[in-house]
C-alpha positions in Angstrom: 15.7 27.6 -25.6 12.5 25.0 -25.0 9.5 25.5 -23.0 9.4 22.9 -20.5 6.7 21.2 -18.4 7.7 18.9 -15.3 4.6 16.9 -14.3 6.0 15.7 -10.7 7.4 18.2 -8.8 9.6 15.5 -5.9 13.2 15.9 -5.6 14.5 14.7 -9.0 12.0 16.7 -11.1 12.4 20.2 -9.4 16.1 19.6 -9.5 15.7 19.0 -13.4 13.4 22.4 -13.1 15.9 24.0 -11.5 19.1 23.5 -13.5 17.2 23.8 -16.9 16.0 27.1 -16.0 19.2 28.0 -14.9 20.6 26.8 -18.5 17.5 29.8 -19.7 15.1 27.0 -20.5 11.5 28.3 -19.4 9.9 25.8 -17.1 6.8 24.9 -15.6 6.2 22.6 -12.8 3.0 20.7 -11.9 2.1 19.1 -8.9 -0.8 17.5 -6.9 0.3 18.4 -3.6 -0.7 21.8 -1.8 1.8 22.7 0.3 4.3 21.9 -2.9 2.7 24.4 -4.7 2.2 27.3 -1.8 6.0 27.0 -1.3 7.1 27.3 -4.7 4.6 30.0 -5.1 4.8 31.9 -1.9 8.9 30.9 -0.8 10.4 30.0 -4.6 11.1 26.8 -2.6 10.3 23.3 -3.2 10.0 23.1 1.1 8.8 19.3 1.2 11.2 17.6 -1.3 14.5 20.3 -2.1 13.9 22.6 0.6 17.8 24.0 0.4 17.5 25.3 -3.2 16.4 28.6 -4.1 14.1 28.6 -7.5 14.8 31.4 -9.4 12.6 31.0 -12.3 10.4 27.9 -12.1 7.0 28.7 -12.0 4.3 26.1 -10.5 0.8 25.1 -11.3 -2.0 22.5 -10.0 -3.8 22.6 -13.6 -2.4 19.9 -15.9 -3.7 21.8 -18.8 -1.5 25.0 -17.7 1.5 22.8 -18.4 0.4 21.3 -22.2 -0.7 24.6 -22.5 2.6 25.8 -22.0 5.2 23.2 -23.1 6.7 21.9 -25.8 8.4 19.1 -23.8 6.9 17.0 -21.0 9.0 15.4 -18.6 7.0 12.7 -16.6 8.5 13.0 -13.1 6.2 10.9 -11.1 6.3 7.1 -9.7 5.9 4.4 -12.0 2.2 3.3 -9.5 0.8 6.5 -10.8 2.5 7.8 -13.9 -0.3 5.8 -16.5 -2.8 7.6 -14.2 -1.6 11.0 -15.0 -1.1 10.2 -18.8 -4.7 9.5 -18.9 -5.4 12.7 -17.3 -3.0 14.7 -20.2 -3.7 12.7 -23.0 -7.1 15.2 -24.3 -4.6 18.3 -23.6 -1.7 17.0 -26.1 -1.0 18.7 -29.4 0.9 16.9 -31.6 3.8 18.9 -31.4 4.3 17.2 -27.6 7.2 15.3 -26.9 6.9 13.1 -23.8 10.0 12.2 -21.3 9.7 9.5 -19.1 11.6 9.3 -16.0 10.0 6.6 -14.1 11.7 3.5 -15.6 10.6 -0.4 -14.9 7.6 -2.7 -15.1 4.1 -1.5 -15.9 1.1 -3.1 -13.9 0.2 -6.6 -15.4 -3.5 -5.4 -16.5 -1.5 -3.1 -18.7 -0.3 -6.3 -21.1 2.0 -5.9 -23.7 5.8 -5.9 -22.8 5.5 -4.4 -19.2 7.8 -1.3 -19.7 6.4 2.1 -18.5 7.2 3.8 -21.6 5.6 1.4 -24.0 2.7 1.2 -21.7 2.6 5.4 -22.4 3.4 4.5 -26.0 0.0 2.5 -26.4 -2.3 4.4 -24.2 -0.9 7.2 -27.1 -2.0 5.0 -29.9 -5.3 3.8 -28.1 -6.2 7.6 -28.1 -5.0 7.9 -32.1 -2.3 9.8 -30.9 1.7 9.4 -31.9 3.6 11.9 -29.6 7.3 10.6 -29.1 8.3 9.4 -26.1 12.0 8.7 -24.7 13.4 7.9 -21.2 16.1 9.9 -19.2 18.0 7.8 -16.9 21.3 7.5 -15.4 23.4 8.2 -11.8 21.6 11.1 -11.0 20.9 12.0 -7.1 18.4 14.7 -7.4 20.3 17.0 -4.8 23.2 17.1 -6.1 22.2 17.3 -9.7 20.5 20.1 -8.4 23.9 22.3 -6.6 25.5 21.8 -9.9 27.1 18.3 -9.4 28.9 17.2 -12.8 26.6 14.5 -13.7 26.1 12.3 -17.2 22.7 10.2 -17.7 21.4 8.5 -20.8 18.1 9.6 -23.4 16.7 6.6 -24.9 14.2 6.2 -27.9 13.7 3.6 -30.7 13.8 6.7 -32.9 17.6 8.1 -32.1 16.9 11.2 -34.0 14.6 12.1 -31.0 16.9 10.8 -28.6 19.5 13.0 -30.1 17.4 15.8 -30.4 16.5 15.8 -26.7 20.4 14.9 -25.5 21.7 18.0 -27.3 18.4 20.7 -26.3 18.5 19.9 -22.7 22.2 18.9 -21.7 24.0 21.6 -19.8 27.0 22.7 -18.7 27.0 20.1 -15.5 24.1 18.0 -16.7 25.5 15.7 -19.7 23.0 14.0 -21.5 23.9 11.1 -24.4 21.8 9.7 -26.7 20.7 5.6 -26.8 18.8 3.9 -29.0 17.8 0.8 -26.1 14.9 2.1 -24.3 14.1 -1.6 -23.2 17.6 -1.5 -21.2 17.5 1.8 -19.8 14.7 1.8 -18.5 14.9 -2.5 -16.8 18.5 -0.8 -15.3 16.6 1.7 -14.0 14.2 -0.1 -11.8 16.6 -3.0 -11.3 19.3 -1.0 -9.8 17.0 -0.3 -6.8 17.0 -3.9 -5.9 20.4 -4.0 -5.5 20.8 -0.8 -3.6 17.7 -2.1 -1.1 20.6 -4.7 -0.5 23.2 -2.6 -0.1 21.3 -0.6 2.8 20.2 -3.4 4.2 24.1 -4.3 4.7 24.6 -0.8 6.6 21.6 -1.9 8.7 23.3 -4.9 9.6 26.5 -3.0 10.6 28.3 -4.2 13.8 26.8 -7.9 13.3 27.7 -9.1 9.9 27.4 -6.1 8.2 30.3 -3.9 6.5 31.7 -3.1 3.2 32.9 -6.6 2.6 29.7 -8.0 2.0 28.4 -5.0 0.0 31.3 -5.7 -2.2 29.8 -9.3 -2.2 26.2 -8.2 -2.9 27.0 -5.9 -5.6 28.5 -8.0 -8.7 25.8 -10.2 -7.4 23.2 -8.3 -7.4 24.6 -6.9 -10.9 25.1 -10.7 -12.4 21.6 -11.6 -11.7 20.3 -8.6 -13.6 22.4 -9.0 -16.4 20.9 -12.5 -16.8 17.2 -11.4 -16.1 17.3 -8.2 -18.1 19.2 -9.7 -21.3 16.1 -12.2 -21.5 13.5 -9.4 -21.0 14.9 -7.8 -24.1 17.7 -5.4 -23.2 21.1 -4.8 -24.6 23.9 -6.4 -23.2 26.3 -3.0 -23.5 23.8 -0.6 -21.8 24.3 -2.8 -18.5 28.1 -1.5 -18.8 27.1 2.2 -19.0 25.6 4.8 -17.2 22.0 3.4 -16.9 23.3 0.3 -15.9 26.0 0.0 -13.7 26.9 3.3 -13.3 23.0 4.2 -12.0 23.4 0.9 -10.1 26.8 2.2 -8.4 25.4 5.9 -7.1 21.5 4.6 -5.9 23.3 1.4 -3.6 26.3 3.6 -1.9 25.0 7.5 -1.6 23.5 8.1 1.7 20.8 10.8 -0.4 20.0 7.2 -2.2 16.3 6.7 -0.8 16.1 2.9 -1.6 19.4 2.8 0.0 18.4 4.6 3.2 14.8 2.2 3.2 16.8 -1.0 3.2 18.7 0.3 5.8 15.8 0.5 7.9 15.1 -2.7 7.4 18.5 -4.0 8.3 18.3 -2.2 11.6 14.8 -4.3 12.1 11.9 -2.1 10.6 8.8 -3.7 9.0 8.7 -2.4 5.6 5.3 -0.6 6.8 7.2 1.3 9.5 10.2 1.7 7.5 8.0 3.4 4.3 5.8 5.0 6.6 8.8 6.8 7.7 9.8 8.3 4.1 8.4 10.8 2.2 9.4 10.0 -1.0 8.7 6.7 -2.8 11.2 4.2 -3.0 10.8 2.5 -6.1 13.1 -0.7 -5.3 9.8 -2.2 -3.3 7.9 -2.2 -6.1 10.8 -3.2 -8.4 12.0 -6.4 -6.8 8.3 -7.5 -6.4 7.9 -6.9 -10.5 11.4 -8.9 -11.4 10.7 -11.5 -9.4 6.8 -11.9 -11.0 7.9 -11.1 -14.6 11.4 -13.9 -13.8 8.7 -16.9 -13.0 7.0 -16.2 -16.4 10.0 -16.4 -18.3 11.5 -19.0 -16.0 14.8 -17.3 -15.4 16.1 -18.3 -11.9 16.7 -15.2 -9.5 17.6 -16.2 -6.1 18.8 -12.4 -5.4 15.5 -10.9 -6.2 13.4 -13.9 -4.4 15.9 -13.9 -1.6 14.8 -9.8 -1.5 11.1 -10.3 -2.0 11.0 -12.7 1.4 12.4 -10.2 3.5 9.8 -7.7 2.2 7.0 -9.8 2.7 8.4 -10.9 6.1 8.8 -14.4 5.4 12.7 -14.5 6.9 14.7 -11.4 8.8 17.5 -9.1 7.3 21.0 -11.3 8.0 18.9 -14.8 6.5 18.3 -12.5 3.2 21.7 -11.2 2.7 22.9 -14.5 3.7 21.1 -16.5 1.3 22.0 -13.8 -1.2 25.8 -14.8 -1.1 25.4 -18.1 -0.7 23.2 -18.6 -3.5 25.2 -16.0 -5.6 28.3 -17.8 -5.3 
């Protein structure tokens, strides 16, 4: 059995908590927020983000040395705006024994440079500190709540070095959690910020229900949506077969029709007529697909690959048109 710390303690990494201490996996959570921590300490409930599952066994802290101090594997479970932050922060407490899982997949910020991926950006602030801890990404069609009550669920671990990747697939899968091995990092982790994208335009759709709205144009939107990342994403550098699988389509698939899907449920708000202020003001937890679509559609102008999907997305979110002339122009353009 490992000795796990989750630095992040929203929905999807105390549900990762929860079922790998269930599997007899000794875990340690981390987080920022107080009233996180006072609930997990004081209830064995994770009251803001998982408040229906009981925590048998998942201890917390507010110290980020606690958790190097008492891991062997770090899972990074925070959003990709503030995930390089908190590497910083860990990088003086790593031993070299450390291995590093990133579960915030996408585009670094520009002043990062090099190829814009989260996990090579982690990669070099590693070597920058003469430092040369492994890092692999975990990601895949996995709603947090339901991952969480047990929910037979398969997801992707993706490193360069498929030794690690392997390593990591066999220690932490469980008996509902399936974990396979994948040696494209760049694709899993582009699928797993572009899927947002196309789930903010499937909730935008059951915004617009009862005007043009409904289940034929999410069918529309989808391969759409799916086409235009296939094109964009082969050209940033990922495989063509991991669009096919479970970071890629399949992810796509669960985060653009499950109402627990929180860039679904944003772009519903938006179809109903919310600002994106009100509508994120509103939430909680992040929704990634914002900051996604914004990314895709800088990092598609450098490379010059046409994406009238993602610029279509990016006006509604900076309010240059309303909800029906983005979906609309979607199809049209699509087609």
């Amino acid at each position: 059995m490992s000795k796990i710390g989750i630095v992040g303690l929203g929905n999807w990494g105390t549900s990762l908590a929860h079922i790998w201490s269930l599997d007899g996996h000794s875990v340690l959570g981390w987080t920022i927020e107080q009233e996180v921590y006072e609930s997990m300490v004081l209830e064995g409930i994770n009251a803001k983000y998982l408040p229906d599952t009981k925590l048998n066994g998942v201890d917390a802290t507010m110290e980020l040395s606690e958790v190097t101090e008492f891991s062997e594997l770090l899972v990074l479970s925070l959003p990709s705006s503030v995930i390089l932050d908190i590497v910083d922060l860990l990088i003086p407490h790593l031993r070299p024994s450390h291995v590093l899982i990133d579960l915030a997949k996408g585009i670094a910020p520009e002043e990062e440079g090099g190829s814009g991926l989260i996990s090579e950006a982690i990669e070099a602030k590693l070597e920058a500190a003469g430092i040369s801890n492994p890092v692999a990404v975990l990601t895949g069609p996995t709603i947090a709540p339901e991952v969480a009550e047990g929910v037979l669920t398969n997801a992707l671990v993706a490193s360069h070095d498929s030794s690690v990747a392997e390593r990591i697939a066999d220690r932490l899968s469980t008996d509902s959690l399936i974990l396979k091995a994948c040696d494209d990092p760049t694709g899993a982790e582009l699928w797993g910020a572009f899927k947002n994208t196309v789930a903010l335009s499937c909730g935008i759709v059951d915004g617009l229900r009862g005007g043009i709205g409904g289940d034929n144009l999410k069918a529309a939107l989808v391969p759409i949506g799916f086409a235009e990342g296939r094109r964009l994403l082969t050209a940033m550098g990922a495989g063509e077969e991991t669009s096919l699988g479970p970071a890629g389509l399949g992810d796509l698939y669960v985060t653009s029709t499950s109402p627990s899907s929180r860039n679904r449920t944003l772009g519903e708000m938006l179809g109903k007529g919310m600002s994106l202020d009100e509508a994120l003001e509103s939430m909680h937890m992040v929704a990634e697909g914002v900051r996604a679509s914004r990314m895709f559609g800088k990092r598609a102008k450098q490379i010059g690959c046409d994406v009238p999907f993602i610029q279509a997305l990016n006006d509604l979110l900076d309010g240059n048109c309303n909800a029906e002339e983005a979906v609309r122009r979607m199809v049209e353009q699509g087609l």
